[in-house]
N, C-alpha and C positions, 0 to 999 in steps of 0.2 A: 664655381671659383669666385673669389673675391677683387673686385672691381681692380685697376691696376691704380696704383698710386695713393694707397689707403695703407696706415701705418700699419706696425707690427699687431698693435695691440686689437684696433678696429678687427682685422683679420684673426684674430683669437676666437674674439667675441663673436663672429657669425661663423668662426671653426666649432662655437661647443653645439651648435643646433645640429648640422647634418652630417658634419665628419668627426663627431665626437668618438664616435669607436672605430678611427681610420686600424686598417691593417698596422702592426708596429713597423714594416718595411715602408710604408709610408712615413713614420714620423720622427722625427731628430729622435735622437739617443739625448736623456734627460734623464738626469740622476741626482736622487733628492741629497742636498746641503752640498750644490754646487751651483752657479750663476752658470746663465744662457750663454753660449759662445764659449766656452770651453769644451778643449776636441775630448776625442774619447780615448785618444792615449792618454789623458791625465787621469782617468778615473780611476781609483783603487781597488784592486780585487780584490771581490771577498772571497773566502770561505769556503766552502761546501758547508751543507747544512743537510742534519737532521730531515728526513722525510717522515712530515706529521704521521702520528700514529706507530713508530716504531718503537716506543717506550711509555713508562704510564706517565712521565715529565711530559716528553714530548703532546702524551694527549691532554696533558692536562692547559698546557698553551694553548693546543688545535682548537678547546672547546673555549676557554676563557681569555686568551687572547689572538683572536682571528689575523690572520696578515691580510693585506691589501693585495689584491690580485698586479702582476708587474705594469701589467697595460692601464690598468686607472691608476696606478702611482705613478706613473709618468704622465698620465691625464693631467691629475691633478698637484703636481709639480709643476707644469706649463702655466698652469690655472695660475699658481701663489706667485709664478713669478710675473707675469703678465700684470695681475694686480698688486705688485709691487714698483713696476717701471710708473705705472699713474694710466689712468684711464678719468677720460671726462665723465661729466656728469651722466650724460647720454650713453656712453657706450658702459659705464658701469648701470644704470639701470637695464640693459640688455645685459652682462655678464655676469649679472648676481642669482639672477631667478634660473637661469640658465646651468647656471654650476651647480646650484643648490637641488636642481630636480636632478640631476644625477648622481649627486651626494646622498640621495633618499634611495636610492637604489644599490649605493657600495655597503650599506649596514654598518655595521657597528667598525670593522674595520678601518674604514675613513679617518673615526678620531682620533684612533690608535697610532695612526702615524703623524709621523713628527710634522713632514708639510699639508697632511690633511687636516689635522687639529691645527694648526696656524691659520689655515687656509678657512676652516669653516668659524672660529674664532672672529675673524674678520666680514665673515658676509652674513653672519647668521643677525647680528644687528638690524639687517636691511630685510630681512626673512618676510612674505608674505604670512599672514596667520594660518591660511591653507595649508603653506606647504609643512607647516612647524607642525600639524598632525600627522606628517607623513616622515618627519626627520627625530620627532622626538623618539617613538615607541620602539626603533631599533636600539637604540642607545641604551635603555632600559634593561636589557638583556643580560642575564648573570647577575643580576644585583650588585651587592659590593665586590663582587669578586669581577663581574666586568668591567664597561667602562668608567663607570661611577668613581670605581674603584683605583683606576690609573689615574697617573697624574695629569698624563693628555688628556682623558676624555672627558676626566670630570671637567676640564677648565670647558669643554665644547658642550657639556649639560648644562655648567651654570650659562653662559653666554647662552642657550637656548632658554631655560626657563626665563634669563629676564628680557628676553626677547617677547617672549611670553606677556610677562608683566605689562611691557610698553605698548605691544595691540591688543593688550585688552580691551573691551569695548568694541574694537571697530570692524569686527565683522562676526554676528550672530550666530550665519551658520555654521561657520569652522570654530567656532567655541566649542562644538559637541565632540568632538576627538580632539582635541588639545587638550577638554577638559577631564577625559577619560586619563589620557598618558600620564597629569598631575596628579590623578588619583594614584597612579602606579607606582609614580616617584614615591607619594607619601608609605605607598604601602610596602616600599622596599625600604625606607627610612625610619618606618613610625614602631610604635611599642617599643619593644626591647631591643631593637636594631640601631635607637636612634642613638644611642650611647654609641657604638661601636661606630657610626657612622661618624660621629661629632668627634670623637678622638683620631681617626683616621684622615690626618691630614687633606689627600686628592678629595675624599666625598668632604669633608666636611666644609669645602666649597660650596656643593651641591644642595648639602642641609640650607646654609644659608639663603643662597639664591631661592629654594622653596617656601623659605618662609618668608621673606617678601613677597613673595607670588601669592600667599595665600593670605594673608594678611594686608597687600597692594599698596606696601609701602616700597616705594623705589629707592635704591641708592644714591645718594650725592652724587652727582657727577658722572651719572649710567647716560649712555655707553660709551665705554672705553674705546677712546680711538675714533668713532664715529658720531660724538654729540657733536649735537645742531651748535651754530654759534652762540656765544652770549647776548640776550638780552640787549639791547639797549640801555643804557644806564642802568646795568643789575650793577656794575661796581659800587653806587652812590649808597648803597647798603651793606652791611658786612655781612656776614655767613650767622645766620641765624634770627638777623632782625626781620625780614619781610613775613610775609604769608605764609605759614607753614603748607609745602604742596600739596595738593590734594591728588590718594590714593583712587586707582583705581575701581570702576563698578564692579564687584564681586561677585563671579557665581555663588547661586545657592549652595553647591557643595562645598566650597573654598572652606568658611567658618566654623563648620565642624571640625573637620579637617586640622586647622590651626589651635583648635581645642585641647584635640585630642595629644595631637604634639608638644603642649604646654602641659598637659598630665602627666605627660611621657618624662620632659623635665622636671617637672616637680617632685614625682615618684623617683628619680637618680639624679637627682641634683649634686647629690657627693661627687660625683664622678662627672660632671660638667666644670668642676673648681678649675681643674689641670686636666690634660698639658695644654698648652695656650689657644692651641686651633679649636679645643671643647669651651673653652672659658669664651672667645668670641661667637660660638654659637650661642651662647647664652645670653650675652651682650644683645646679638641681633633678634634674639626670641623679645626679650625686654624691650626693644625698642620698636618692634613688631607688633607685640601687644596693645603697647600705651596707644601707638597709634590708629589700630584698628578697635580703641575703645572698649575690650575684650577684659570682662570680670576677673580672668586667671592670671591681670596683669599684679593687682593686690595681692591676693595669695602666692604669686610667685615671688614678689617683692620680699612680701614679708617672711617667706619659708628662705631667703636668701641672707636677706640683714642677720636671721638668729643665725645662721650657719654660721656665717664668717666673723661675727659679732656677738658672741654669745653671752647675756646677761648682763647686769647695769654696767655702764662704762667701758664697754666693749668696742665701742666706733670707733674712737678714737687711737688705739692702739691698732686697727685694723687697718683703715686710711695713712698709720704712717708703714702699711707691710705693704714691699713692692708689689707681690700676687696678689693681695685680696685688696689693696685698694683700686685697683680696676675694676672687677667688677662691681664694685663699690660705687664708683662712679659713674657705670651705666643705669645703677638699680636710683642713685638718689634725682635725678630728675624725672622720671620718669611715676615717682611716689605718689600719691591720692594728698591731698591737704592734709587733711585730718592728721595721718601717718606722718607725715612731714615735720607739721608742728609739734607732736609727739618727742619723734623723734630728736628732735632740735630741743625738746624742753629737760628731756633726760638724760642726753649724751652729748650736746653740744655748749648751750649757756655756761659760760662762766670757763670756757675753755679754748675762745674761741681764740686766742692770740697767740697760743702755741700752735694750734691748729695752723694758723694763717703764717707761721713764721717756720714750719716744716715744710723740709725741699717736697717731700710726696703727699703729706695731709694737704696742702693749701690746691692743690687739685679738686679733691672734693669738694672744698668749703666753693670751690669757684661752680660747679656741677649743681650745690645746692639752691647757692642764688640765681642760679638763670631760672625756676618757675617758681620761687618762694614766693607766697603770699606778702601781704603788704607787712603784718603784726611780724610776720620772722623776719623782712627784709629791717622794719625799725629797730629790733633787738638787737640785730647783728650793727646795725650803725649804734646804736647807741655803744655798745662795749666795744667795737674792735674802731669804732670813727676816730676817737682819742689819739691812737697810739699805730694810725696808719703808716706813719714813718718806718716801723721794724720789718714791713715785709717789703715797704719800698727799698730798705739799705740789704734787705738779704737779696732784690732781685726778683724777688715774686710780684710783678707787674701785673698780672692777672688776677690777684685778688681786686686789687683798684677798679681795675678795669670792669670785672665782673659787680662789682661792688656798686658803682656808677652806672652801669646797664641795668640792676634792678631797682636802683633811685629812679630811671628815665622810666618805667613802668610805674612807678607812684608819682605822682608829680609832688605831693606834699613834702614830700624827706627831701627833696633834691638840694633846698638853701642851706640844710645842715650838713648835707653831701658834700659840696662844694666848698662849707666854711671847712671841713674837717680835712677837704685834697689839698688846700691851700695851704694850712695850716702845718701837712706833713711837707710838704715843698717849699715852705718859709718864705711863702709869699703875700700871706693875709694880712698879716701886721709888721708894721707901717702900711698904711693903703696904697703908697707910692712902689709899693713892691708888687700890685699887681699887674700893673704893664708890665712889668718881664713875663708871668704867667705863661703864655705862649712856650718862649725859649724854653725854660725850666720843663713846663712837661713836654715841650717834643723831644729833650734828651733825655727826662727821667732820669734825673739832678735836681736834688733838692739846694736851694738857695744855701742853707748854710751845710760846710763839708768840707769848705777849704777850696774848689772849684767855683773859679772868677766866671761872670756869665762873660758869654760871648757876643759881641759888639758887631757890627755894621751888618755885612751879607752871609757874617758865618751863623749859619743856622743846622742843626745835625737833626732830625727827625725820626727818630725808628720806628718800626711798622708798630712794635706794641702801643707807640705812643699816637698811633695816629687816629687808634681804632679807641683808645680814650678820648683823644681829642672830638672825635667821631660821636660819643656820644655827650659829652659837654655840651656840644651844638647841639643838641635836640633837646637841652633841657628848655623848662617851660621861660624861666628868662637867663639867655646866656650873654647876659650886658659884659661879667668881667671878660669871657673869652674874648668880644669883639674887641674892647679897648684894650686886651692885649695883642690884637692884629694888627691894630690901626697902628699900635705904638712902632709897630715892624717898616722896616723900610724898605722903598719897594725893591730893592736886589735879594731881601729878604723874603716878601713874596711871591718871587720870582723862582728861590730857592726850592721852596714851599710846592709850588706847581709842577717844578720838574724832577724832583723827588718823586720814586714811585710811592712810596706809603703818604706823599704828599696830597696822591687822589682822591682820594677816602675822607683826607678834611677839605681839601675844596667841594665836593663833592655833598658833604654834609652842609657845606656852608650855604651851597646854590639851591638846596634839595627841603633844605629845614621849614617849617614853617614858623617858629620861633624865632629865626632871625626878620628882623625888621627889612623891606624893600631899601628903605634909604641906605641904610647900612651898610647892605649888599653891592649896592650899586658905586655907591664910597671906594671902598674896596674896591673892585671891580676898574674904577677911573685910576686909582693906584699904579695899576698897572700896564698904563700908557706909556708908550715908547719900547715896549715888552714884549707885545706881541708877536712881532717876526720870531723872536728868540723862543717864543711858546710853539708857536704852529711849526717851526721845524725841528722838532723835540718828540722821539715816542711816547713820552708820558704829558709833557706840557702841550701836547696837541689835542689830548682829548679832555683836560682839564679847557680849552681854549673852547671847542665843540659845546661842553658842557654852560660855559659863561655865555659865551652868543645866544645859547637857549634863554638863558634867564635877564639877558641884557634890554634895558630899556632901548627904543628908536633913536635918539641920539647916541645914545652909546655905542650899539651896532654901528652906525653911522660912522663914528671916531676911531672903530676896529677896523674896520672893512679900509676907510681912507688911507690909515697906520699901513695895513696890508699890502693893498694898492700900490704903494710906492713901493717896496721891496717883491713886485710880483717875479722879476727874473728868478729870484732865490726861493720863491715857492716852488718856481717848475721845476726847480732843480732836484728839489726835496720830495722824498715820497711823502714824505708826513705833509709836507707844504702844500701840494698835489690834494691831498684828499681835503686841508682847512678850505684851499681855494673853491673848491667843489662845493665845499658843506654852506659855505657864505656866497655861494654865486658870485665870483669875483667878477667874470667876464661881463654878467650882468650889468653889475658896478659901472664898471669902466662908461659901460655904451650908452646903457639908458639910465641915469640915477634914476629920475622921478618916478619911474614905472619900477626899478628896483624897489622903492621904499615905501611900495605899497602892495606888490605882489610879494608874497614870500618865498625864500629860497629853496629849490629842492634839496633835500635828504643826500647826504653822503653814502659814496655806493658800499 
């Protein structure tokens, strides 16, 4: 029995080791899509039901979709709900491995239902790589027509392969039957299956999730539900600029495999165009590709461009068609140079301002420039830099943006970049119009329109404009943007910080190495008298974190003091609570001179 005075949940957790299969007289009545503590008069009677095997329907369920035996659906009904009340860290590392080896023994069943497929959904994230050779190969069972097949199971295959994906590497010997069960998946998905797989909604989850796996490029933001926290300062970078991740060590068999699956497409490509869950497997195969460096990525490129695009002057009418400009826009960053510039010399030159002024082609045009070489990135400034203005007035802020992202990758274009944003924001000439610079693009308002700038602390910032602003600062000299910061007044800066898209440019500002120390630190004094008002702020709190990082010893000095005084109103604050922590307030207080040479510890 379990100790006396140990919560519900703790008593779960060492109920799944020795009384996991108690007698049902032993255990509450629990009925799946109903909360614990409701009696059993509320429960709904079903039915009577069909006894398997008494029709060819009925068998054709028995065989293809198995029911969960009554005693492990109320198992694993306690299970979902238990790990739904919340479980520590400690007692979910005991209730994960735990549920999961009995999970590998209900088969295919398990996923089929509605709180076992939640349930495994949820724990298979935390999956030992051992046990994922013992949980995949039931699943497998029936091909399309079993779990693959349903809508629940597939979502608990894909959630296993990219379980998969993430321990790969870390344990050698369970790689050999994991790696066996990913052969199976291929082999119920690959040749002529994959078509039927990719159009069929529930698998074609599944397709995708494999060809990451096989290819070991991870998804954005995997795993759902259970990713590790952010990074320290990853905000100080937007989505796209850092490191691209690096894929997992690949078995030897993976890359055949992923070959063969690219033939597979290539050879039915027609029939990956539509319906849209076939056109995203085709997106993820492209992107799969490119990054596992795979020669099928060119020829699948280009067997795609003629499809949708066929014959001179074809791009362009394609990128403004809702359907095939999507795929459109997976296939052009992903293209070889060569193909690129090609491309750009016979179907884009000299058209680019239509392009860039359509609500659905200037997508593309933005997909091209994020890896265009330097000679495409010049072209396109030289003809569209002019006449920036028209896709700023339709709204399309993403050209700019993208446009100025591939100036920060040449550093030489970037003075005629700037003369040319300025210039569509009427702020280049007269020189005295560049101090406003700031205001005008955090609203994305150009100067002249008939729209008066806005004066003292009113400052508006939107996120598109912040991730421009974003990379202005990381130009090789961003003099106009500083002196249009400085011209800001400090309720204005103020503004700036506790604004959430306001992160993203301080952040660039503390982070850059083309802004100058002095400069930074200017700024930075700016905003004395401010700080209580930052560190009790969700967003001006970690903008405040972020500045103490880059602050010189006096400076710290003048914040920590500033803070010092308003300490009542930290405690008070949760945000204030974690600045005081991050800057060793108490420190402060008691010992300065040993404060201002010992550094402070890290915020928990």
């Amino acid at each position: 029995m379990a100790p006396v005075g140990m919560n519900g949940a703790a008593r779960c957790v060492m109920g799944y080791t020795a009384a996991a299969w108690a007698p049902p007289s032993c255990r509450p009545a629990v009925h799946c899509g109903r909360k614990a503590g409701f009696t059993s008069g509320m429960a709904v009677k079903r039915s009577g039901r069909t006894e398997p095997g008494s029709g060819s329907k009925a068998r054709f369920k028995a065989r293809f979709r198995p029911r969960l035996d009554p005693e492990a659906a109320a198992y694993f009904t306690r299970a979902l709900e238990t790990l739904q009340e919340g479980l520590s860290p400690d007692e979910l590392a005991l209730f994960a491995p735990n549920v999961l080896r009995e999970a590998s023994g209900a088969g295919p069943a398990l996923a089929l239902h509605p709180c076992g497929s939640r349930l495994l959904q949820a724990l298979l994230p935390m999956a030992p790589l051992p046990l994922m050779g013992q949980l995949l190969p039931p699943l497998l069972r029936g091909g399309l027509r079993g779990p693959m097949g349903h809508p629940l199971g597939a979502r608990v295959l894909e959630a296993a392969l990219l379980r998969v994906l993430a321990a790969m590497g870390q344990g050698e010997a369970a790689m050999g039957q994991v790696e066996a069960a990913i052969g199976q998946v291929a082999a119920a998905v690959g040749g002529a299956l994959v078509v039927a797989a990719a159009r069929h909604p529930p698998s074609s989850f599944v397709l995708r999730a494999l060809l990451r796996v096989l290819g070991g490029a991870p998804e954005a933001g995997w795993p759902r539900g259970w990713a590790e926290p952010e990074p320290k300062g990853a905000w100080l970078e937007p989505k796209g600029a850092g490191p691209e991740q690096k894929g997992a060590e690949l078995p030897p068999s993976f890359p055949p495999l992923l070959e063969q699956l690219a033939e597979a497409f290539e050879e039915h490509l027609q029939s990956f165009l539509s319906p849209p869950c076939a056109s995203l497997c085709l997106q993820v195969a492209l992107e799969v590709l490119h990054r596992s460096q795979s020669p099928a990525c060119d020829r699948l490129c280009r067997a795609l461009i003629g499809q949708l695009a066929p014959g001179k002057g074809g791009l362009v009418p394609a990128l403004e068609d809702p359907e095939r400009s999507r795929l459109l826009e997976a296939a052009l960053p992903v293209l070889a140079p060569p193909l690129l510039r090609e491309l750009f010399q016979w179907e884009l030159r000299g058209r680019l301002r239509g392009v860039a002024n359509h609500r659905l082609a200037n997508h593309g045009l933005q997909r091209l420039l994020e890896h265009a070489p330097a000679d495409v990135v010049e072209a396109v400034l030289a003809e569209l830099g002019p006449s920036l203005a028209e896709p700023l007035a339709r709204g399309h802020h993403g050209v700019l943006t993208a446009l100025m992202a591939a100036c920060r990758r040449h550093p030489p274009l970037q003075q005629e970049a700037l003369r040319c944003l300025f210039q569509a924001f009427g702020c280049w000439e007269p020189a005295n119009r560049r101090r406003a610079c700031v205001r005008l693009l955090a609203s994305l308002r150009p100067f002249e329109g008939g729209a008066k700038e806005p004066e003292g602390a009113e400052l508006e910032l939107l996120p598109a404009a912040s991730h421009l602003l974003h990379h202005l600062l990381h130009f090789r000299d961003p003099a106009p943007l500083l002196g249009g910061l400085r011209a800001l007044p400090p309720p204005a800066l103020l503004a700036l910080a506790r604004a959430p898209p306001g992160r993203r440019l301080w952040g660039a500002l503390l982070s850059s190495a083309s802004v100058p120390d002095r400069a930074r630190q200017r700024l930075l004094r700016r905003l004395q008298g401010h700080w209580v008002a930052l560190a009790c702020h969700r967003t001006g709190s970690r903008v405040l974190e972020a500045a103490w990082a880059s602050a010189s010893g006096p400076t710290r000095e003048a914040m920590a003091s500033e803070l010092a005084a308003h300490k009542g109103a930290l405690q008070r604050d949760p945000y204030g609570r974690r600045v005081a922590l991050a800057i060793d307030l108490e420190h402060f207080l008691r010992r300065r001179p040993s404060w201002r040479t010992e550094p402070p510890r890290p915020a928990p």
